[in-house]
Every structure is written in C-alpha cells, then in structure tokens.
C-alpha positions as YAML, in Angstrom:
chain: A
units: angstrom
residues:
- id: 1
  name: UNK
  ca: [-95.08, 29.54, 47.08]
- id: 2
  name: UNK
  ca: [-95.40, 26.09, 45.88]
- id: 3
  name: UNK
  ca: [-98.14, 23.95, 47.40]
- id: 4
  name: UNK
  ca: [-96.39, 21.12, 48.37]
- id: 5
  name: UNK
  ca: [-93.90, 23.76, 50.14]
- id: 6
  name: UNK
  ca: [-96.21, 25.30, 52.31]
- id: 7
  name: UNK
  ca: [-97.66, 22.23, 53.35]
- id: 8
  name: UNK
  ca: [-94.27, 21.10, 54.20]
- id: 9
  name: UNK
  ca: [-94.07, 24.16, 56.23]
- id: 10
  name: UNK
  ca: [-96.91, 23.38, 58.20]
- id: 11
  name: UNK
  ca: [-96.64, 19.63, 58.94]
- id: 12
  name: UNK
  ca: [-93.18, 20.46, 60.02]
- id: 13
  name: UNK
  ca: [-94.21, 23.34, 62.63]
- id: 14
  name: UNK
  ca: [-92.38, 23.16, 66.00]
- id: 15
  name: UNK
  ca: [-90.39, 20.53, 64.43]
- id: 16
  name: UNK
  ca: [-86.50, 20.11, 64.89]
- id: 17
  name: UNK
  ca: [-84.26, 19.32, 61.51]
- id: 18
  name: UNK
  ca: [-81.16, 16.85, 62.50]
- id: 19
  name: UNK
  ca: [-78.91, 19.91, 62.05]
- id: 20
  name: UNK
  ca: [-81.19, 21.48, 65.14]
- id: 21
  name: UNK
  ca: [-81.56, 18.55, 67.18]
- id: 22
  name: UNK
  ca: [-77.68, 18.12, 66.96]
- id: 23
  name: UNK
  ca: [-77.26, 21.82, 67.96]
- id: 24
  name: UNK
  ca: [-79.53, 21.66, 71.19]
- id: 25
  name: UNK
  ca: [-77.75, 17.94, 72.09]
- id: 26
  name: UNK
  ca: [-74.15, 18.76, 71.18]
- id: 27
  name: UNK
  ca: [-73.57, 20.49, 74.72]
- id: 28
  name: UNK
  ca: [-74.33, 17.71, 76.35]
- id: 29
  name: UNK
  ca: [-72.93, 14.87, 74.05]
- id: 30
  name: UNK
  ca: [-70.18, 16.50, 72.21]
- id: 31
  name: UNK
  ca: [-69.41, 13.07, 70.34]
- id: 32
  name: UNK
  ca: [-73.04, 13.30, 68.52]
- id: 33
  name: UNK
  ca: [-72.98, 13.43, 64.85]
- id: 34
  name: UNK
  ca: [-76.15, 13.37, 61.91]
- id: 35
  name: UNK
  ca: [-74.91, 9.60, 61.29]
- id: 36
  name: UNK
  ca: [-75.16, 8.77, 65.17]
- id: 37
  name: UNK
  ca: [-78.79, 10.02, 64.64]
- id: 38
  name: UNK
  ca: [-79.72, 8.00, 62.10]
- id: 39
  name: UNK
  ca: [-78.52, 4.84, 63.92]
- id: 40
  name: UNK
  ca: [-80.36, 5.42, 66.52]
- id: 41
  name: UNK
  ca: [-83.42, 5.83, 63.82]
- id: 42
  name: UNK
  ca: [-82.58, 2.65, 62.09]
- id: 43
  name: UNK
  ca: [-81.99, 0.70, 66.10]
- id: 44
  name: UNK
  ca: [-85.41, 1.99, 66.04]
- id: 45
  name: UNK
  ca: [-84.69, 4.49, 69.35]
- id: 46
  name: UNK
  ca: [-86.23, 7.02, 67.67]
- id: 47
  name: UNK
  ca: [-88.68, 7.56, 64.88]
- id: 48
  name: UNK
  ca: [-88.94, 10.96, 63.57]
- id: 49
  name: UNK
  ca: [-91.28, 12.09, 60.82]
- id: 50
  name: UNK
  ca: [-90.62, 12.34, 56.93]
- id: 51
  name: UNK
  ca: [-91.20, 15.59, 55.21]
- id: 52
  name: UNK
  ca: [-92.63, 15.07, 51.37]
- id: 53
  name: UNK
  ca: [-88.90, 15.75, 50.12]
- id: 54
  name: UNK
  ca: [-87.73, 12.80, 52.69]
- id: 55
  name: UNK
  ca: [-86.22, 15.22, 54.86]
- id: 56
  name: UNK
  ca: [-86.14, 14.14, 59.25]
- id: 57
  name: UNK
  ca: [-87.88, 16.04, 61.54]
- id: 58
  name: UNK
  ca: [-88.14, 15.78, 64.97]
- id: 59
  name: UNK
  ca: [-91.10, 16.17, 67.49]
- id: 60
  name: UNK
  ca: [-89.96, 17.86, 70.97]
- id: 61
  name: UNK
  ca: [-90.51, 14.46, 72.41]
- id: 62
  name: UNK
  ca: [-87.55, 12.49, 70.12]
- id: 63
  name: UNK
  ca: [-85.44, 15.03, 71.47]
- id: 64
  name: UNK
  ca: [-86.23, 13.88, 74.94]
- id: 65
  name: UNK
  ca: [-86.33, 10.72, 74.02]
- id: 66
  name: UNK
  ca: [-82.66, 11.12, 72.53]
- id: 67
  name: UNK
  ca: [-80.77, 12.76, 75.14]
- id: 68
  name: UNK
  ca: [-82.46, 9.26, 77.27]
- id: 69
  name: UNK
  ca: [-80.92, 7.14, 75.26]
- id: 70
  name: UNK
  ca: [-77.78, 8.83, 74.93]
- id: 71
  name: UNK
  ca: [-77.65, 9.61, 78.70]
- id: 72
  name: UNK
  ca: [-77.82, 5.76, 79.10]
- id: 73
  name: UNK
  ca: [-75.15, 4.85, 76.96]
- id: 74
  name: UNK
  ca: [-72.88, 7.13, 78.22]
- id: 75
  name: UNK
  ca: [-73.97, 6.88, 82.00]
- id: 76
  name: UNK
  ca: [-74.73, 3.02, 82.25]
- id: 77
  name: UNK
  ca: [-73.05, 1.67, 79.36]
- id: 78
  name: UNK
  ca: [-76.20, 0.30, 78.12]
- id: 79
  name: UNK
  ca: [-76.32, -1.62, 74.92]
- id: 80
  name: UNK
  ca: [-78.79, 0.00, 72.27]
- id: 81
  name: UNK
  ca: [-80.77, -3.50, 72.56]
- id: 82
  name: UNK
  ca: [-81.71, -2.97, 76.50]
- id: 83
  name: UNK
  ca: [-82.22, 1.06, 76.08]
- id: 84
  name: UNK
  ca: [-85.19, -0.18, 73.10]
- id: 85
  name: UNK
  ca: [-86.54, -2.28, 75.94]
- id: 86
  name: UNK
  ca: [-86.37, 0.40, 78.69]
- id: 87
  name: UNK
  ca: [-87.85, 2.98, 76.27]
- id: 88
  name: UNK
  ca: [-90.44, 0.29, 75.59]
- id: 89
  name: UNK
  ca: [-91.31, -0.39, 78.81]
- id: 90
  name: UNK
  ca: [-91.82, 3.41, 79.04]
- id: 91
  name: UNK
  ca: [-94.08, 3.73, 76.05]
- id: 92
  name: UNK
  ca: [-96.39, 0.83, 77.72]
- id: 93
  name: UNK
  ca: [-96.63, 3.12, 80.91]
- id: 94
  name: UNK
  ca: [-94.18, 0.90, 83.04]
- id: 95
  name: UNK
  ca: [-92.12, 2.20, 85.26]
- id: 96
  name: UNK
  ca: [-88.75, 0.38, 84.64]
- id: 97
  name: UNK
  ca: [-85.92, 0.04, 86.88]
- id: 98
  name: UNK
  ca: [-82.67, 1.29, 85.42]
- id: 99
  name: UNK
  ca: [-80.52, -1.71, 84.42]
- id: 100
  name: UNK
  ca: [-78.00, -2.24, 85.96]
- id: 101
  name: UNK
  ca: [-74.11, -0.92, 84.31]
- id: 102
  name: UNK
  ca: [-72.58, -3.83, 81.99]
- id: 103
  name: UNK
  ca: [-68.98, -3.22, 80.89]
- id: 104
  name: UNK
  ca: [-68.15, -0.64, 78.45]
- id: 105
  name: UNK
  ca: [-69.39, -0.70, 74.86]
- id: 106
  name: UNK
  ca: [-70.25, 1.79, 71.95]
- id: 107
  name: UNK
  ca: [-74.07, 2.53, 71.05]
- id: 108
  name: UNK
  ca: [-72.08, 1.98, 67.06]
- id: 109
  name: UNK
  ca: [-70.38, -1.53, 66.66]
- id: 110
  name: UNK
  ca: [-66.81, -2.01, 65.69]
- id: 111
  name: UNK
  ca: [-66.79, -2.09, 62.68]
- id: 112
  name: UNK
  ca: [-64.69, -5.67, 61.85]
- id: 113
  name: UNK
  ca: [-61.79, -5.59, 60.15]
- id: 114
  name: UNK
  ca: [-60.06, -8.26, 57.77]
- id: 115
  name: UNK
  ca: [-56.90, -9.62, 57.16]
- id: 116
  name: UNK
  ca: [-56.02, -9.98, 53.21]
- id: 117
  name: UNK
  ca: [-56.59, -13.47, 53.81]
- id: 118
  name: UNK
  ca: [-59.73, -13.50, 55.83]
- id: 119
  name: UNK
  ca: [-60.66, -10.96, 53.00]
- id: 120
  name: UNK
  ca: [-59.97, -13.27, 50.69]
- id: 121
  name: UNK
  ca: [-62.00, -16.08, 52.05]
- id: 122
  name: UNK
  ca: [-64.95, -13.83, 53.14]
- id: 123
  name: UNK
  ca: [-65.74, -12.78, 49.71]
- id: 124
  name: UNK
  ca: [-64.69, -16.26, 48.57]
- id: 125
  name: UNK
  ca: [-62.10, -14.44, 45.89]
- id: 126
  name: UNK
  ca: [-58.93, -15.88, 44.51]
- id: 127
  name: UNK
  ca: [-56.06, -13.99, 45.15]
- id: 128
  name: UNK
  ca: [-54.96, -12.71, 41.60]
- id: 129
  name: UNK
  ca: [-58.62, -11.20, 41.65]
- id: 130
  name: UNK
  ca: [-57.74, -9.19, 44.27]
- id: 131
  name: UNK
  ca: [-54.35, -8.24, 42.96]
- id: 132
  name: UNK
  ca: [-56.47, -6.70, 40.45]
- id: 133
  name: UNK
  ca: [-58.78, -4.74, 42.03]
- id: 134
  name: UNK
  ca: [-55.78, -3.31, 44.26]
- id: 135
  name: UNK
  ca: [-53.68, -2.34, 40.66]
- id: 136
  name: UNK
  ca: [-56.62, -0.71, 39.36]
- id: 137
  name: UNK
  ca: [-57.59, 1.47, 42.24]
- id: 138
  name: UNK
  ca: [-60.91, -0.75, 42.90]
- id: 139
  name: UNK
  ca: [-59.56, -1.92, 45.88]
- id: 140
  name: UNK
  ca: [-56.99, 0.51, 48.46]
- id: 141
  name: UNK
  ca: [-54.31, -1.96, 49.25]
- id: 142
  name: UNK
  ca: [-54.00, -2.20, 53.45]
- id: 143
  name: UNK
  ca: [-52.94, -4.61, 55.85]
- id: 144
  name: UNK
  ca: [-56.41, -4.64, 57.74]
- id: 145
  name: UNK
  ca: [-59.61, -4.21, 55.33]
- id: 146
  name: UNK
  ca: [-63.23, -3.30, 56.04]
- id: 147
  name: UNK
  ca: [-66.81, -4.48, 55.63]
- id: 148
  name: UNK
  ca: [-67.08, -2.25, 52.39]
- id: 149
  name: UNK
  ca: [-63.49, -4.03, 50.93]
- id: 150
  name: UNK
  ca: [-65.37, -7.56, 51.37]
- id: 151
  name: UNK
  ca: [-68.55, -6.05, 49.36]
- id: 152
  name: UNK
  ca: [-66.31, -4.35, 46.88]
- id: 153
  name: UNK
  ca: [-64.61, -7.84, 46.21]
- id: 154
  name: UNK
  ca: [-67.70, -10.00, 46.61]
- id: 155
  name: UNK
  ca: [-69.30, -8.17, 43.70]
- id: 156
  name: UNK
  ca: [-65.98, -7.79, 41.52]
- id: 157
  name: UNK
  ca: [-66.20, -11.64, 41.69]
- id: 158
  name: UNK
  ca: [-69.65, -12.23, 40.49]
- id: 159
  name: UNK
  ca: [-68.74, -10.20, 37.47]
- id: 160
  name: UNK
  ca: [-65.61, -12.05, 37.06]
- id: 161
  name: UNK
  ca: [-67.63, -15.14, 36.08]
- id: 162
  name: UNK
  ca: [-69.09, -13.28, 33.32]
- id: 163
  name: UNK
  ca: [-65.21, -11.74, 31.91]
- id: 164
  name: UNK
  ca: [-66.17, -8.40, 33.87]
- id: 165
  name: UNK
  ca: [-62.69, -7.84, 34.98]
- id: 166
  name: UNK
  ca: [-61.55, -5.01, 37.77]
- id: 167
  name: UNK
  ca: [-60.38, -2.93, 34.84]
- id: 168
  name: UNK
  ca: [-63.64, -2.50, 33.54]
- id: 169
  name: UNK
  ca: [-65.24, -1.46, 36.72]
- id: 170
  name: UNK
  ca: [-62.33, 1.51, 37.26]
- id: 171
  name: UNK
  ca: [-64.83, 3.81, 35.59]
- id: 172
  name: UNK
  ca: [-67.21, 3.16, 38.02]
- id: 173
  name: UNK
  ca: [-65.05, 4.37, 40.62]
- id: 174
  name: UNK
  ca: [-64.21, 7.12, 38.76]
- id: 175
  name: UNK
  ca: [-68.05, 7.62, 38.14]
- id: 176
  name: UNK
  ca: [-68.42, 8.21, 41.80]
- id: 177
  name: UNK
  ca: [-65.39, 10.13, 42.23]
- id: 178
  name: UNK
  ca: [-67.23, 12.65, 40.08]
- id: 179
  name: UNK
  ca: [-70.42, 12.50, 41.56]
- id: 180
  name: UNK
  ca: [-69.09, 12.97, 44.91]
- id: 181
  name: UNK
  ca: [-67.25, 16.15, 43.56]
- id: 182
  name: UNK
  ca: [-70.95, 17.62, 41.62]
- id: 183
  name: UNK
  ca: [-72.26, 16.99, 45.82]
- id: 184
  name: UNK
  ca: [-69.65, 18.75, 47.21]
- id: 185
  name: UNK
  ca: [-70.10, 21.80, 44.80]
- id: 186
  name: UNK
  ca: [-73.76, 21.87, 46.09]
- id: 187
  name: UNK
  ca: [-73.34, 21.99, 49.39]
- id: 188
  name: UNK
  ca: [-70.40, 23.99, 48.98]
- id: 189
  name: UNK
  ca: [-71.80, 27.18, 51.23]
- id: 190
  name: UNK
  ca: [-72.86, 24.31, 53.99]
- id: 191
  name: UNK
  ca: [-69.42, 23.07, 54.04]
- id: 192
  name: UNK
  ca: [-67.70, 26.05, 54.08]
- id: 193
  name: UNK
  ca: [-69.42, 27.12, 57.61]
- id: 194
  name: UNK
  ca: [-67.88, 25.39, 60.58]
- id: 195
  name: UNK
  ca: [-70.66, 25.20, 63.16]
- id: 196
  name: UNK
  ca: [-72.14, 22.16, 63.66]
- id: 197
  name: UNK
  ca: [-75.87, 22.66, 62.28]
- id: 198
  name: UNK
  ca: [-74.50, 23.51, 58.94]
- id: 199
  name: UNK
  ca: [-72.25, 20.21, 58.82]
- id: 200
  name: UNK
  ca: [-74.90, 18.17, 60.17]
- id: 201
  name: UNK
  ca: [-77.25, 19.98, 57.09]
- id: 202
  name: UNK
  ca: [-74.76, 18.70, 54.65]
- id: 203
  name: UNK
  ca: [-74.24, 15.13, 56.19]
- id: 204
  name: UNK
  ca: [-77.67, 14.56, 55.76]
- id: 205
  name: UNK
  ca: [-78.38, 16.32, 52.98]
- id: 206
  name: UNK
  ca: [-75.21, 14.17, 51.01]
- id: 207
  name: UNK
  ca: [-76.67, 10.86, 51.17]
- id: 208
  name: UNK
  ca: [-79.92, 12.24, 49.70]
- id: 209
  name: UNK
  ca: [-78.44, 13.46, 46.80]
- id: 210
  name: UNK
  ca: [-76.63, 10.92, 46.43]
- id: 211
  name: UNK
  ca: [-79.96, 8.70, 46.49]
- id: 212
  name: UNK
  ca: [-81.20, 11.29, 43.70]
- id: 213
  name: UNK
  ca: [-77.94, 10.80, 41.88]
- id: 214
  name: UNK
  ca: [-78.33, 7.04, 41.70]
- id: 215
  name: UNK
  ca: [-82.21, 7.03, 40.67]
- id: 216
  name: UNK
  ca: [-81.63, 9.27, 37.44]
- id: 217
  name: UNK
  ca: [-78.20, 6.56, 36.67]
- id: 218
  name: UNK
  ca: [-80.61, 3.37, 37.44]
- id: 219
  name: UNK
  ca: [-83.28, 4.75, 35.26]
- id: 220
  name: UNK
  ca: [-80.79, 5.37, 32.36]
- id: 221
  name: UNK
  ca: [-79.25, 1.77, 32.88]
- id: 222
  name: UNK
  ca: [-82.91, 0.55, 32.55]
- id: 223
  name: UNK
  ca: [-83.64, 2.18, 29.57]
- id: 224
  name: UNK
  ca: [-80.24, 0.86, 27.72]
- id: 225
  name: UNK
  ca: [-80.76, -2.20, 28.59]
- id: 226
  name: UNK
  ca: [-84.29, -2.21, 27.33]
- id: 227
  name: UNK
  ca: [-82.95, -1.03, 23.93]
- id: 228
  name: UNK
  ca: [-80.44, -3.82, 23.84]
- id: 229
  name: UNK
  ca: [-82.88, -6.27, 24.74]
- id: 230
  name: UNK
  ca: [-85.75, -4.99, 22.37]
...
C-alpha cells in the first residue's frame, strides 16, 4: 500500500465522505444534495477536513453541526447569514436565543435570470455578437438567460476586440463536450447505481476531475505559448 494511502486512511478514521454524510442526513432532509453541502462549506457553516487527494471529510461534529443548520432553515426560515451567527455564538460558548422566523427563503439564492436585453447590457455586448454566439451553439438561445449566459458573453466580447469571433470558440465547447463525456465514462459504475451515496460520490468526484482535466489543458496552453513567445 502506498504511503500517502495509508496515511490517508488514518487521518480520515471515523470520518464521514459527503456521499456518507448525505446518506445519514437524507432521511431527515430529503432535498439535500453533495452541491447543497458544499454551499454550506463555502457560507462557511461547515468546515470539513481535506484528505491529501482534496477529497471532504467530515468529523461527527459537522454532521451535527449540519442537520443544525439545516433544521433552521427548514424550521425557522433562517437565512444562512443569521444561522453563521447562531452557530457562532455557539462556538464562543453562548447560549443564543433562537431567532425569531422571517418569511420564507432558500439556504441557495435564486439564481437571477436575464432578459436578452438585460443580457445584452450586463455583459455590455452588441447584439449581432450575441446573434453569433446563439448560431454557433456558444450561446442556447432562450427567452430568460442565466448568470453563466452573461459570463459566456462577457468573455466572447473581450475576445471580440482582438478578431476572436464566436466561431472560433465552438471548439471550445466542443472541447468540453468531450471532456464531460471521458468523466462520465469514469464514473460510469457510480452513475449507474441509484442510491444516493453513489450519486453524491460522483457529484463530487466530477468537479475534481474536472479540476484535473483543466490543470493538464492549462499546463499545455502554457507551454505553447512559451514556444510562440521564445
């Protein structure tokens, strides 16, 4: 056995993976999914530890501290701002009162949403630009957009100053299309199984991958560019 393996194995006795954690809190919140978990991470709720290969793992007490913060939200409607300051408050050996309910919201933000041309004036695009994007594929033409569309177009119009046109960037789409594809063949027996550790194993094993996918392509662009440089 590797070395760094078994000392991954022993740093991460008695604790919980995301796929376990989701398994034991499922019951209770069946809405609960690996990307609700890491909100709540980056909200800073929780903070579980980092295995050498960047894996989560979680003590007994973030699991605790979880179904809390969950229980508030979905008892008391509390904002993921005031349940930081109750847990706080806890931490420092307080003894808090429980706020008080405020009106319904979700521990996730709407996302916002974007007419074409509050799309177009968000990413400060002319409309042609867009037409573009949308003929090409860049771009999925909708009545309503999202926070990714207004990214999407915000870059595609800093390369447009430089005569990197939509139809260029349609292989980078298609890059990712493929990538996505060489993911989904490795976690192919994950994906396959349909209880809810095994999807949560995959949804957080995806993005990590994905990270690993876009190291070895940034290293690559590096060393072109280099040579064209040099």
């Amino acid at each position: 056995m590797p070395a760094g393996t078994a000392r991954e194995r022993s740093a991460s006795a008695g604790l919980l993976s995301i796929g376990q954690v989701l398994a034991r809190l499922a019951p209770e919140f069946p809405g609960l999914s690996a990307s609700k978990l890491r909100f709540l991470e980056v909200q800073g709720i929780v903070t579980p530890v980092r295995t050498e290969s960047g894996y989560r793992k979680f003590s007994p007490q973030d699991l605790e501290r979880l179904r809390l913060a969950l229980t508030l939200q979905r008892d008391h409607f509390m904002p993921h701002s005031v349940i930081r300051e109750y847990l706080s408050d806890l931490d420092a050996g307080r003894d808090p009162a429980t706020p008080a309910p405020v009106p319904p919201q979700s521990i996730v933000p709407a996302p916002r949403r974007y007419r074409r041309e509050e799309l177009l004036a968000a990413a400060g695009a002319a409309p042609q630009l867009l037409n573009d994007a949308i003929s090409t594929g860049i771009i999925a033409g909708a009545d309503m957009y999202g926070d990714q569309a207004v990214a999407v177009l915000r870059a595609l119009v800093a390369l447009d100053r430089h005569g990197i046109e939509p139809r260029h960037v349609r292989t980078l789409r298609q890059s990712a299309e493929r990538d996505v594809a060489l993911i989904e063949s490795a976690l192919s027996a994950l994906l396959r199984r349909t209880d809810a550790a095994s999807r949560a194993r995959a949804s957080e094993l995806a993005p990590e991958l994905a990270k690993r996918l876009e190291e070895v392509r940034s290293i690559f662009m590096r060393s072109a560019l280099e040579r064209l440089l040099s």
